[in-house]
Phi, psi and omega in degrees: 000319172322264168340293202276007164276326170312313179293318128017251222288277196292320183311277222302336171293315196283333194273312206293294203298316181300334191273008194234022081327180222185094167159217186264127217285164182195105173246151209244152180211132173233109188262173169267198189268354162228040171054079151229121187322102172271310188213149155221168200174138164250160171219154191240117175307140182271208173250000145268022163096340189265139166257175150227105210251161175298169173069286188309298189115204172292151184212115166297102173211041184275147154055018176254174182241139215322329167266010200260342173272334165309306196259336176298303206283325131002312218225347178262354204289149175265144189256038173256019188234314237207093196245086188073056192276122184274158191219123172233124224235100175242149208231123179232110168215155176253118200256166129216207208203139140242121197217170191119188173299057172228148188288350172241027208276167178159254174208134186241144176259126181263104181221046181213155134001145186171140206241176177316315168288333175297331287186322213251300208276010165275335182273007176107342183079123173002131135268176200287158205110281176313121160327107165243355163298339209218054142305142210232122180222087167315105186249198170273346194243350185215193170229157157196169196241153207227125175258123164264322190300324149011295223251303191281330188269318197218033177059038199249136206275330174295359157257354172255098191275194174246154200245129203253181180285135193111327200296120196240118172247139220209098147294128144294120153324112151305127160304167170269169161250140170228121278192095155223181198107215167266093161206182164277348222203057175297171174185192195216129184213171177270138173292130175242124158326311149287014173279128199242131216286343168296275172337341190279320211270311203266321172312331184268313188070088165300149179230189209268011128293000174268124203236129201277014183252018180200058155269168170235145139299084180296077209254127140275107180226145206018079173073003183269123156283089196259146170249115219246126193267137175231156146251112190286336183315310200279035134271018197233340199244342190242038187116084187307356183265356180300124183215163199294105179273056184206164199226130174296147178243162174303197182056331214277157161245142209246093185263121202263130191254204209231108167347090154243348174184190177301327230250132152286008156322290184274010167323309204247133159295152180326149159309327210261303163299329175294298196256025150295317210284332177286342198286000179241329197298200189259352219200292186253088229273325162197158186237118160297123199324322196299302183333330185240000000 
Protein backbone atom coordinates (compact mmCIF):
# COMPACT_ATOMS: atom_id res chain seq x y z
CA UNK A 1 0.00 0.00 0.00
CA UNK A 2 2.94 1.85 0.97
CA UNK A 3 4.50 1.60 -2.38
CA UNK A 4 1.57 2.39 -4.54
CA UNK A 5 0.97 5.81 -2.77
CA UNK A 6 4.33 6.71 -3.27
CA UNK A 7 4.18 5.85 -7.13
CA UNK A 8 1.38 7.87 -6.82
CA UNK A 9 2.89 10.48 -5.14
CA UNK A 10 5.44 11.09 -8.27
CA UNK A 11 3.11 10.71 -11.23
CA UNK A 12 0.95 13.72 -9.82
CA UNK A 13 4.70 15.60 -8.90
CA UNK A 14 5.82 14.48 -12.58
CA UNK A 15 2.54 16.11 -14.06
CA UNK A 16 3.03 19.13 -11.48
CA UNK A 17 6.81 19.67 -12.76
CA UNK A 18 6.32 18.64 -16.89
CA UNK A 19 3.75 21.48 -16.65
CA UNK A 20 5.97 24.38 -15.30
CA UNK A 21 9.11 23.66 -17.35
CA UNK A 22 10.79 24.33 -20.48
CA UNK A 23 13.11 22.36 -22.46
CA UNK A 24 13.84 18.94 -23.35
CA UNK A 25 11.11 15.81 -23.13
CA UNK A 26 12.82 12.83 -21.50
CA UNK A 27 10.73 10.09 -21.13
CA UNK A 28 11.66 7.73 -18.20
CA UNK A 29 10.33 4.02 -17.92
CA UNK A 30 10.65 1.73 -14.84
CA UNK A 31 10.54 -1.95 -14.90
CA UNK A 32 10.91 -4.30 -11.85
CA UNK A 33 13.07 -7.14 -11.48
CA UNK A 34 10.57 -9.19 -13.47
CA UNK A 35 9.93 -6.62 -16.19
CA UNK A 36 6.73 -5.46 -15.32
CA UNK A 37 6.21 -2.03 -16.28
CA UNK A 38 6.31 0.25 -12.62
CA UNK A 39 6.39 3.47 -13.37
CA UNK A 40 6.48 5.76 -16.54
CA UNK A 41 6.19 9.26 -16.81
CA UNK A 42 7.90 12.44 -19.44
CA UNK A 43 9.85 15.07 -18.05
CA UNK A 44 11.44 18.17 -18.77
CA UNK A 45 14.70 19.61 -18.85
CA UNK A 46 14.55 23.21 -17.06
CA UNK A 47 17.12 25.52 -17.80
CA UNK A 48 19.87 24.28 -15.60
CA UNK A 49 20.09 21.10 -17.16
CA UNK A 50 17.77 19.47 -14.06
CA UNK A 51 14.71 17.31 -14.08
CA UNK A 52 13.23 16.49 -10.81
CA UNK A 53 12.21 13.65 -9.76
CA UNK A 54 10.34 12.35 -6.44
CA UNK A 55 12.07 10.57 -3.82
CA UNK A 56 15.53 10.74 -6.36
CA UNK A 57 15.24 14.56 -6.04
CA UNK A 58 17.34 16.89 -8.72
CA UNK A 59 18.95 14.79 -11.36
CA UNK A 60 21.88 17.05 -12.99
CA UNK A 61 21.32 15.66 -17.19
CA UNK A 62 22.42 18.51 -19.31
CA UNK A 63 24.24 17.06 -22.36
CA UNK A 64 24.18 13.51 -21.02
CA UNK A 65 22.74 10.48 -23.57
CA UNK A 66 20.00 8.34 -22.58
CA UNK A 67 22.30 5.72 -21.03
CA UNK A 68 24.18 7.72 -18.67
CA UNK A 69 20.65 9.06 -17.03
CA UNK A 70 19.52 5.58 -17.42
CA UNK A 71 22.58 4.49 -14.74
CA UNK A 72 22.38 7.91 -12.50
CA UNK A 73 18.44 7.13 -12.09
CA UNK A 74 19.65 3.54 -11.23
CA UNK A 75 22.19 4.06 -8.78
CA UNK A 76 19.68 6.92 -7.13
CA UNK A 77 16.89 4.37 -6.93
CA UNK A 78 16.10 3.18 -3.12
CA UNK A 79 16.00 -0.33 -3.20
CA UNK A 80 13.36 -1.12 -0.64
CA UNK A 81 11.30 0.45 -3.33
CA UNK A 82 13.25 -0.52 -6.77
CA UNK A 83 14.54 -4.28 -6.14
CA UNK A 84 17.13 -4.33 -9.36
CA UNK A 85 15.48 -2.34 -11.33
CA UNK A 86 15.86 -1.51 -15.55
CA UNK A 87 15.33 2.19 -16.32
CA UNK A 88 14.66 2.87 -20.08
CA UNK A 89 15.53 6.31 -20.95
CA UNK A 90 13.98 8.15 -24.14
CA UNK A 91 15.47 11.58 -25.10
CA UNK A 92 12.76 14.03 -27.77
CA UNK A 93 14.11 16.99 -28.11
CA UNK A 94 13.90 19.88 -30.51
CA UNK A 95 16.86 22.54 -30.81
CA UNK A 96 17.60 25.93 -32.08
CA UNK A 97 20.93 27.97 -31.78
CA UNK A 98 21.49 31.61 -30.90
CA UNK A 99 24.50 33.15 -31.46
CA UNK A 100 25.42 36.64 -31.72
CA UNK A 101 24.63 39.89 -29.37
CA UNK A 102 22.66 37.75 -26.77
CA UNK A 103 23.78 37.47 -23.28
CA UNK A 104 23.69 33.62 -23.38
CA UNK A 105 24.23 31.89 -26.75
CA UNK A 106 24.21 28.62 -27.82
CA UNK A 107 21.80 25.68 -28.52
CA UNK A 108 18.38 25.57 -26.70
CA UNK A 109 15.92 22.77 -26.37
CA UNK A 110 12.36 23.34 -27.33
CA UNK A 111 9.14 21.24 -27.03
CA UNK A 112 6.29 23.60 -27.50
CA UNK A 113 5.63 26.77 -29.74
CA UNK A 114 7.99 29.40 -29.72
CA UNK A 115 8.68 32.68 -30.78
CA UNK A 116 11.46 34.92 -31.39
CA UNK A 117 10.90 36.74 -28.22
CA UNK A 118 10.77 33.32 -26.25
CA UNK A 119 13.77 32.59 -28.17
CA UNK A 120 15.69 36.05 -26.67
CA UNK A 121 14.60 35.35 -23.40
CA UNK A 122 16.12 31.44 -22.71
CA UNK A 123 19.53 33.12 -23.97
CA UNK A 124 19.06 35.74 -21.27
CA UNK A 125 18.26 38.66 -23.48
CA UNK A 126 20.44 41.45 -25.46
CA UNK A 127 23.55 42.75 -25.00
CA UNK A 128 23.93 46.60 -25.38
CA UNK A 129 24.52 46.53 -29.16
CA UNK A 130 22.49 44.24 -30.72
CA UNK A 131 21.26 44.44 -34.21
CA UNK A 132 17.50 44.21 -33.78
CA UNK A 133 16.75 45.48 -37.17
CA UNK A 134 18.41 42.99 -39.54
CA UNK A 135 18.20 39.53 -37.37
CA UNK A 136 19.20 36.52 -39.30
CA UNK A 137 17.48 33.53 -39.07
CA UNK A 138 18.73 29.98 -40.89
CA UNK A 139 15.98 28.05 -41.22
CA UNK A 140 16.52 24.28 -43.29
CA UNK A 141 14.69 25.30 -46.21
CA UNK A 142 15.38 29.13 -45.96
CA UNK A 143 17.16 32.34 -44.61
CA UNK A 144 15.40 35.58 -43.82
CA UNK A 145 15.75 38.67 -41.99
CA UNK A 146 13.51 39.61 -39.15
CA UNK A 147 12.90 43.57 -37.81
CA UNK A 148 12.46 42.37 -34.09
CA UNK A 149 12.96 46.07 -33.53
CA UNK A 150 9.72 46.40 -35.43
CA UNK A 151 8.14 43.81 -32.74
CA UNK A 152 9.61 46.12 -29.70
CA UNK A 153 8.54 49.50 -30.86
CA UNK A 154 5.00 49.50 -32.17
CA UNK A 155 4.16 45.82 -31.65
CA UNK A 156 3.94 44.31 -34.81
CA UNK A 157 3.67 40.35 -34.12
CA UNK A 158 4.74 39.39 -37.84
CA UNK A 159 8.17 40.04 -36.81
CA UNK A 160 8.17 38.27 -33.88
CA UNK A 161 8.29 34.84 -35.54
CA UNK A 162 7.82 31.26 -34.82
CA UNK A 163 11.12 29.58 -34.08
CA UNK A 164 10.84 25.97 -35.94
CA UNK A 165 13.56 23.12 -34.96
CA UNK A 166 17.07 23.70 -36.39
CA UNK A 167 16.69 27.21 -36.46
CA UNK A 168 19.83 29.36 -36.20
CA UNK A 169 19.48 32.97 -35.06
CA UNK A 170 22.31 35.26 -35.45
CA UNK A 171 22.34 38.99 -33.67
CA UNK A 172 24.90 40.99 -35.18
CA UNK A 173 26.61 44.32 -33.81
CA UNK A 174 25.48 47.59 -34.45
CA UNK A 175 28.21 49.93 -35.75
CA UNK A 176 28.74 53.14 -33.63
CA UNK A 177 28.06 56.63 -34.43
CA UNK A 178 30.95 58.81 -33.64
CA UNK A 179 30.60 62.13 -32.16
CA UNK A 180 34.22 64.41 -32.99
CA UNK A 181 35.36 67.90 -33.33
CA UNK A 182 34.97 71.14 -31.60
CA UNK A 183 33.09 69.52 -28.71
CA UNK A 184 34.19 68.75 -25.36
CA UNK A 185 33.59 65.34 -25.42
CA UNK A 186 34.31 63.44 -28.13
CA UNK A 187 33.01 59.65 -27.80
CA UNK A 188 31.33 56.77 -29.73
CA UNK A 189 27.92 54.79 -29.10
CA UNK A 190 26.08 51.78 -30.91
CA UNK A 191 23.85 53.14 -33.41
CA UNK A 192 19.67 52.79 -32.57
CA UNK A 193 16.96 53.41 -34.87
CA UNK A 194 16.00 56.02 -32.23
CA UNK A 195 19.01 57.93 -31.96
CA UNK A 196 18.86 61.51 -31.97
CA UNK A 197 21.30 63.69 -33.21
CA UNK A 198 20.57 66.48 -30.98
CA UNK A 199 20.80 64.25 -27.93
CA UNK A 200 24.67 63.63 -29.78
CA UNK A 201 25.47 67.09 -29.68
CA UNK A 202 24.55 68.12 -25.85
CA UNK A 203 26.28 64.80 -24.91
CA UNK A 204 29.75 65.80 -26.76
CA UNK A 205 28.89 69.62 -25.66
CA UNK A 206 29.07 71.79 -28.03
CA UNK A 207 31.11 75.19 -27.27
CA UNK A 208 30.80 78.72 -28.45
CA UNK A 209 33.59 77.92 -31.36
CA UNK A 210 31.61 75.68 -32.41
CA UNK A 211 30.07 75.44 -35.69
CA UNK A 212 27.13 73.67 -35.98
CA UNK A 213 25.52 75.48 -39.01
CA UNK A 214 28.87 73.57 -40.90
CA UNK A 215 28.71 70.37 -39.25
CA UNK A 216 29.27 67.06 -41.67
CA UNK A 217 27.87 63.54 -41.84
CA UNK A 218 30.96 61.62 -42.58
CA UNK A 219 28.88 58.30 -44.43
CA UNK A 220 30.42 55.19 -46.05
CA UNK A 221 28.47 53.67 -48.27
CA UNK A 222 30.05 50.79 -50.85
CA UNK A 223 33.31 51.20 -50.44
CA UNK A 224 32.84 55.46 -50.93
CA UNK A 225 32.93 58.12 -48.94
CA UNK A 226 30.18 60.68 -48.72
CA UNK A 227 30.45 64.42 -46.99
CA UNK A 228 26.88 65.18 -46.06
CA UNK A 229 26.70 68.97 -45.19
CA UNK A 230 24.03 69.56 -42.06
CA UNK A 231 23.51 72.59 -40.47
CA UNK A 232 22.70 71.93 -36.42
CA UNK A 233 22.56 75.35 -35.80
CA UNK A 234 18.54 75.52 -36.14
CA UNK A 235 18.14 72.81 -33.67
CA UNK A 236 19.90 74.74 -30.85
CA UNK A 237 18.70 78.52 -32.19
CA UNK A 238 15.06 77.93 -33.79
CA UNK A 239 13.31 76.76 -31.42
CA UNK A 240 12.73 72.83 -29.52
CA UNK A 241 10.46 71.95 -32.14
CA UNK A 242 12.71 72.38 -35.02
CA UNK A 243 14.18 69.53 -36.53
CA UNK A 244 16.51 67.72 -39.05
CA UNK A 245 15.63 66.30 -42.15
CA UNK A 246 17.95 63.63 -42.30
CA UNK A 247 18.78 60.21 -40.28
CA UNK A 248 21.97 59.02 -38.78
CA UNK A 249 22.99 55.49 -40.55
CA UNK A 250 25.27 52.99 -38.35
CA UNK A 251 29.11 53.88 -39.12
CA UNK A 252 28.61 57.62 -39.80
CA UNK A 253 30.33 60.04 -38.06
CA UNK A 254 29.05 63.34 -37.14
CA UNK A 255 31.87 65.97 -37.23
CA UNK A 256 31.32 69.07 -35.57
CA UNK A 257 34.62 71.63 -36.94
CA UNK A 258 35.67 74.71 -35.20
CA UNK A 259 34.39 78.40 -36.03
CA UNK A 260 37.45 80.29 -37.44
CA UNK A 261 36.43 82.34 -39.82
CA UNK A 262 34.26 83.44 -43.34
CA UNK A 263 36.20 81.34 -46.33
CA UNK A 264 34.88 77.90 -45.43
CA UNK A 265 38.56 76.22 -45.93
CA UNK A 266 39.14 77.21 -42.55
CA UNK A 267 36.28 75.52 -41.19
CA UNK A 268 38.03 72.61 -41.61
CA UNK A 269 41.20 71.01 -40.61
CA UNK A 270 43.44 69.54 -43.01
CA UNK A 271 42.02 66.09 -45.33
CA UNK A 272 45.33 64.70 -43.51
CA UNK A 273 44.36 65.65 -39.65
CA UNK A 274 40.96 64.62 -40.15
CA UNK A 275 41.89 60.85 -40.78
CA UNK A 276 44.86 60.93 -38.26
CA UNK A 277 41.83 61.27 -36.25
CA UNK A 278 40.12 58.23 -37.64
CA UNK A 279 42.64 55.54 -37.63
CA UNK A 280 41.69 54.05 -34.43
CA UNK A 281 37.71 54.13 -34.87
CA UNK A 282 35.86 50.80 -35.56
CA UNK A 283 33.94 50.97 -38.57
CA UNK A 284 36.16 53.73 -40.57
CA UNK A 285 39.65 53.64 -41.07
CA UNK A 286 40.99 56.58 -42.84
CA UNK A 287 38.81 59.41 -44.66
CA UNK A 288 40.11 60.32 -48.35
CA UNK A 289 41.37 64.06 -48.92
CA UNK A 290 39.04 64.05 -52.19
CA UNK A 291 35.81 63.59 -49.76
CA UNK A 292 36.45 67.49 -48.74
Amino acid sequence: MKRKIILILIIVLSIFCLSNQFGTEIDITIYNNKGIKEYSDTYIVNSEGLIFLPIIGKLYVKDMDESEISRKIREKLHPDYFINPAVSVGIKSNYFTINGMVKKPGRYSFNRKIMLSDAIGLAEGLREGADTVNVKIISQNDEKVVNYYQFTKIGDFTQNVEIKPGDIITFEEFDFIYVIGEVSNEFKTYYSPEIDIKELIVEAGYTGRSALNHARILRKENEEFKNIRINLETLFRRGKNSEINISLLPGDVLFIPKNRGLRLESLFKTAGEIADIFTSLHTIKYLPREIF
